[in-house]
N, C-alpha and C positions, 0 to 999 in steps of 0.2 A: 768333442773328443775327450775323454776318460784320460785320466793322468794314469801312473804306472801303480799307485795303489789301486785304483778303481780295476785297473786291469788285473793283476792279482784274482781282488774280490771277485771276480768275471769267469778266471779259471777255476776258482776254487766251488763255484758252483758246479761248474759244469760238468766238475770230479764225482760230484752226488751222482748226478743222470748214470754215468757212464756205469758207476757200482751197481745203483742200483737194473740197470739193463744188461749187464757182461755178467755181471757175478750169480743173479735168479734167470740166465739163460735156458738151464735145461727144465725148470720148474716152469716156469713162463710158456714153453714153447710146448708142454704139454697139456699145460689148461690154458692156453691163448683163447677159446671160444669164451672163456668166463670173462676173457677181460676187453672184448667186443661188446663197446656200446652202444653201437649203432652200426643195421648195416643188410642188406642183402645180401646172407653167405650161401653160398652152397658145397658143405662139407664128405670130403672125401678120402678117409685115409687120415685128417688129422689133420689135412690142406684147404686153404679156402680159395676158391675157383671163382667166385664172380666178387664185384663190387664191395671192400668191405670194409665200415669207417671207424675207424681207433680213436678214443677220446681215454682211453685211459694205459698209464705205465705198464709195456709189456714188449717183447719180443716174439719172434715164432717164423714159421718159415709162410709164404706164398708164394704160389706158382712153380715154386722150386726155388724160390729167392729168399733168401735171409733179414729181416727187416726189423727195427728197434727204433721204438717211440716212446718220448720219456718228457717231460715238462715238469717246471721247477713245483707251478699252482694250478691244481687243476681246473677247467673250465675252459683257458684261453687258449686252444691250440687242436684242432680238428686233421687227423692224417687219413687219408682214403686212398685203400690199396685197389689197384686197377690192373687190368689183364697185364699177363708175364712181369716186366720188375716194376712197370710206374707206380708211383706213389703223388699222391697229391695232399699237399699240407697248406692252413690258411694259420694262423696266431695272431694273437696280440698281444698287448702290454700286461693284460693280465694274469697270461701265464708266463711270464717274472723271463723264466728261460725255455727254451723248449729246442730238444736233437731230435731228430728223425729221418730217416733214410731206408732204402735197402742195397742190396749186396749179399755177401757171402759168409756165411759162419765161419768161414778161414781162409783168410787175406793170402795174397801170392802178391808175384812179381809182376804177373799178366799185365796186359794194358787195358785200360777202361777205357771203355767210349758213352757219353752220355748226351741227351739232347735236352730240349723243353723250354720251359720258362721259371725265373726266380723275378719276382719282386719284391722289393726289401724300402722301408722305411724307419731307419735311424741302425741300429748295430746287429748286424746279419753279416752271415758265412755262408760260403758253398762250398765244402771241400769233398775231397777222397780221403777218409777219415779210419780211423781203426787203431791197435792195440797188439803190442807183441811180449811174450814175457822171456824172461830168461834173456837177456834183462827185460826189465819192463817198460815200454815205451809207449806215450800214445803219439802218436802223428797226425797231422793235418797236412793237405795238398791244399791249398785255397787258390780257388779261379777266381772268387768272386767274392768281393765283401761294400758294406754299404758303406755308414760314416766315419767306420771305427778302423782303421788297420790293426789286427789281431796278433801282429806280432810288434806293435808301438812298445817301445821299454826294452825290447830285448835287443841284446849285440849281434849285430850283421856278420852272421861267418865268410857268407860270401854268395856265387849267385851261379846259377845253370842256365846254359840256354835247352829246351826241350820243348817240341810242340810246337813249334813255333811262338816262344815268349820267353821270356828270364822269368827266374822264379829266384827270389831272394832266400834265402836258406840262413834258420835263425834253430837256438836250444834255448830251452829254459826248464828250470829245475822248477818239478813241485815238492813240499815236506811235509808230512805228517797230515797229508790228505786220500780221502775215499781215492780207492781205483776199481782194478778188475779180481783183485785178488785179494784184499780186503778195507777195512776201515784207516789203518793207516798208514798209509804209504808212503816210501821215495821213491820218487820217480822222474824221467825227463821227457817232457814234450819237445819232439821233433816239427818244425815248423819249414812248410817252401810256398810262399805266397807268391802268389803272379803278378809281374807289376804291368803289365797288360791285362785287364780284366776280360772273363768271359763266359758266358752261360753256353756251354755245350761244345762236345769236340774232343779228343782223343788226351787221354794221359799216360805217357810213357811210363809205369812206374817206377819200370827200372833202374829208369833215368836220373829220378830223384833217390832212391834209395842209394844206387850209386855216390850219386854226389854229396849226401849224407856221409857215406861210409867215408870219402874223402876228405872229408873232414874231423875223422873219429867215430863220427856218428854211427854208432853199427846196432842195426835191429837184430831182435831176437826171433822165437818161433811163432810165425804169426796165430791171431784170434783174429777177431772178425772186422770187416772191412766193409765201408759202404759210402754211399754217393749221398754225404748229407746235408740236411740246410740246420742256421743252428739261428734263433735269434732272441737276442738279448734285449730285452725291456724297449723291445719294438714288435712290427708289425708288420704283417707282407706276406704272400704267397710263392710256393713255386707247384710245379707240374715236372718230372721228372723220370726220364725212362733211362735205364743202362744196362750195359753188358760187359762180356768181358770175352778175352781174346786167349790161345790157349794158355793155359795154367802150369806156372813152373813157382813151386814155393821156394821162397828164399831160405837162406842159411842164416845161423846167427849173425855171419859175419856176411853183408852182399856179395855177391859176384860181381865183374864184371858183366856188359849187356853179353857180351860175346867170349868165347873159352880163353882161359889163358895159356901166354909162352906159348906162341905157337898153334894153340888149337882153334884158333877162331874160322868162323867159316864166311858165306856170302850174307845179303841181304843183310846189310849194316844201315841201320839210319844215319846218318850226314849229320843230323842236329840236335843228337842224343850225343851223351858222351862216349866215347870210343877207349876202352883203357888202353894204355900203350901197351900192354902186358900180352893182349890179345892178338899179337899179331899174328899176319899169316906165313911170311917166311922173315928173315932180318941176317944183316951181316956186322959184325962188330960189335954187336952188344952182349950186358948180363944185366938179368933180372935181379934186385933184391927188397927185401924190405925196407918200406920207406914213405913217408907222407899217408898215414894211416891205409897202407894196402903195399901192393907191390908196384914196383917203376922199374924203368927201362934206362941203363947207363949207354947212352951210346958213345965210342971213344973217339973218333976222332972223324975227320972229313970222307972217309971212306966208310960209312957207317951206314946204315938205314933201315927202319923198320916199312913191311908191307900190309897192309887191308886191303882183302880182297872183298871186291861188291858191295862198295858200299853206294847207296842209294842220293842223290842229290835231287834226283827229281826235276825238275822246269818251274823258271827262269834256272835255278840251281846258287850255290850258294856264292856272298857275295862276301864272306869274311871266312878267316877263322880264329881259333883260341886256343893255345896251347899250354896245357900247367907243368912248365915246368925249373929248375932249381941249378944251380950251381955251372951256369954257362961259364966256357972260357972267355974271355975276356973279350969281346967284339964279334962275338959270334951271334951266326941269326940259322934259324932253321927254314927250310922248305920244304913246301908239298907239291910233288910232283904226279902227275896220271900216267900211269900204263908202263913206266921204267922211273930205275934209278938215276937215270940223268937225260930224263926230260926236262925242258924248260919249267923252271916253276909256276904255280900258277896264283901263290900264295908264299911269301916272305915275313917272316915274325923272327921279332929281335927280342929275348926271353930277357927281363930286368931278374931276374931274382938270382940273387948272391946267399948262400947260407937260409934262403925265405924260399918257400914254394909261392910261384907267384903264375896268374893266370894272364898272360899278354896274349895280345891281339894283333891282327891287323888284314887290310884287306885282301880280297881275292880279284885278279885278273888275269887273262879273262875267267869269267865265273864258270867253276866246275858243274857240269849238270850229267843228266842221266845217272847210268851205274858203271862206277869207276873203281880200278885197281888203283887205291893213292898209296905213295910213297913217301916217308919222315927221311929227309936229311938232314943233315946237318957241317959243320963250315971246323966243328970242334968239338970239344968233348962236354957232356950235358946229361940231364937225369930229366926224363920225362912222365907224367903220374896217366894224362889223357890228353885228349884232342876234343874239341868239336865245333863245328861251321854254324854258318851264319846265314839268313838271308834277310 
C-alpha cells in the first residue's frame, strides 16, 4: 500500500495522460488511422468498423463510441477496439501507467450499464471516469480497485447508498498540474468508491453527482466520460462493453434525480437518493437554501412530504436514511405507504443539532413493489434527501 506521498505522485501522473487525451481530442480524432499500430480496420467515414489494436497515445470515435488510450511508457499496454463499445486492454509494469476506456465525448447524467471481465494484479482501477469544466473537475466512480484504495490520504465526506452498495464519497485538490485545458492547473478530483466491489452492472450517475453536490461538490459542463481501467506500475487485463440509458446533461450545479418543489413525477428508484425538494404533493412545509442545495422545513406534527412511484422492487427495502438537521428535541420522523397516517413502515430518530447529519434505521415490514411514500414527522425539522436500503 502507497503512503499519501506516493499517492500524490500517482495522481499527478495520471494528470499527463488526461492532457495529453482531452486537450489533442479534436486533432487525434482526425488522424486516429495514423495513430493505429496494429490492427484489422475497415474505414468508413473516418470510423473504424471491425477489430482495431491501439498501441499508441490517441483518441477518436468507434462504432459511434468515444474512446482514449493513453500510457505513461510506451510498449507496455495493448487496447483492442471490438464491435459497438467493447474495448479489450492487457498492460504491464512497463508501461509505468496506462488509462483506457470508451464512452462518450460528453459526459451526462444518463445511467451506465457495463458488463465483462477486469483482472488486476497490484494497483488497478475501474471506474466511470471523466472531466467537467467551468469549473473544472475530473471525477472517478470506482467499482473496482486491486491493492491500492485510490482514495487512501483523502478525508471521508461521507457515503451514498446507490446500486445497490455504498460508495464512500471523498475531494482532493490538484496544483499547478497538466489537465484538460492546459499545463497548469487547479483543480479538484471528485472521488465515490464502492466499498463493495464489483466488475459489471448499472451506475446511477445521478445518484452520485447528487450526492456530490450535497456535499458542495457541484460539477460543471460536462467533457468526456468513459468506462475505464487505469493501472499503475502493475499488470492485468480487462474485456469491457457499456452503454448508456437516455441522456440528460447535467447543469453546473446537479439536479436532483427528480423535479423540484413539487414537480417530481413516478418511477423513483427507492436506493438512489430522493431530494426532499422533489416532492409530489406536501403540507406544512417551505423550501429553502441550505446544506449545499435546497431542503425541506417541515413544521410541525401535521406536516408531510409525498413521492409518488417510487420503485422498491422485491424482497423490497429493509432500511432507510434520512439527511437531515435541526430536529425538535425528541422528535423522530416516519415513512408511511399510500396515506399520511398509515402505519409506519420505517421510524428514524434524526441526531443532528446545527449538523446535517444522515441517520438510519430499519424498515418493518419491508416496503416492496411501487409505492406512494409518505415523510412525517412528530415536530418541526429540515430535511436535505432520503434513501432505502436493502
Amino acid at each position: 500500500m502507497m503512503d499519501t506521498e506516493s499517492t500524490s505522485k500517482n495522481r499527478i501522473r495520471r494528470r499527463v495522460g488526461s492532457l495529453l487525451i482531452a486537450g489533442a481530442a479534436a486533432l487525434l480524432a482526425v488522424g486516429a488511422a495514423a495513430l493505429l499500430a496494429v490492427g484489422a480496420i475497415a474505414m468508413s467515414g473516418g470510423a473504424a468498423h471491425a477489430t482495431t489494436t491501439i498501441t499508441s497515445n490517441s483518441t477518436g470515435t468507434n462504432n459511434g463510441y468515444f474512446y482514449s488510450f493513453w500510457e505513461q511508457d510506451a510498449g507496455g499496454a495493448t487496447m483492442t477496439l471490438g464491435s459497438g463499445s467493447n474495448y479489450q486492454l492487457t498492460w504491464n509494469s512497463s508501461a509505468n501507467d496506462v488509462v483506457a476506456g470508451t464512452g462518450w465525448a460528453t459526459g451526462s447524467t444518463a445511467p451506465v450499464t457495463y458488463s465483462g471481465t477486469w483482472n488486476c494484479d497490484g494497483n488497478c482501477y475501474l471506474s466511470l471516469y471523466g472531466w467537467t469544466t467551468n469549473p473544472l473537475v475530473e471525477f472517478y466512480i470506482t467499482d473496482a480497485y486491486g491493492d491500492y484504495n485510490p482514495s487512501s490520504g483523502d478525508t471521508l465526506l461521507g457515503t451514498v447508498n446507490s446500486d445497490g452498495g455504498t460508495y464512500d464519497l471523498y475531494e482532493h485538490q490538484q496544483v499547478n498540474q497538466p489537465c484538460i485545458t492546459g499545463n497548469s492547473c487547479t483543480f479538484e478530483q471528485y472521488w465515490a468508491v464502492r466499498t463493495s466491489q464489483r466488475i459489471g452492472g448499472t451506475i446511477t450517475v445521478a445518484n452520485i453527482f447528487n450526492a456530490w453536490a450535497a456535499h458542495g461538490l457541484n460539477l460543471g459542463t460536462p467533457n468526456y466520460e468513459i468506462l475505464a481501467t487505469e493501472g499503475y506500475q502493475s499488470s492485468g487485463s480487462s474485456d469491457i462493453t457499456v452503454s448508456q440509458g437516455t441522456t440528460s446533461t447535467p447543469s453546473p450545479t446537479p439536479t436532483p434525480t427528480t423535479s423540484p418543489s413539487g414537480g417530481g413525477g413516478g418511477n423513483r428508484n427507492a436506493y438512489g437518493q430522493i431530494a426532499a425538494d422533489s416532492y409530489n404533493s406536501a403540507s406544512g412545509v417551505t423550501t429553502e437554501t441550505g446544506d449545499g442545495g435546497t431542503v425541506v422545513s417541515l413544521s410541525s406534527a401535521s406536516s408531510y412530504i409525498e413521492f409518488n412511484g417510487v420503485q422498491f422492487g422485491s424482497p423490497g427495502a429493509s432500511s432507510v436514511s434520512i439527511r437531515a438537521d435541526t430536529p425538535t428535541y425528541g422528535l423522530n420522523l416516519q415513512v408511511r405507504l399510500g396515506s399520511p397516517t398509515a402505519s409506519p413502515d420505517c421510524i428514524v430518530y434524526p441526531s443532528g443539532n446545527n449538523t446535517w447529519t444522515l441517520s438510519s434505521n430499519s424498515c418493518y415490514p419491508d416496503p416492496s413493489g411501487t409505492q406512494n411514500v409518505y415523510i412525517t414527522t412528530t415536530g418541526a425539522v429540515q430535511i436535505n434527501y432520503l434513501v432505502f436500503g436493502q
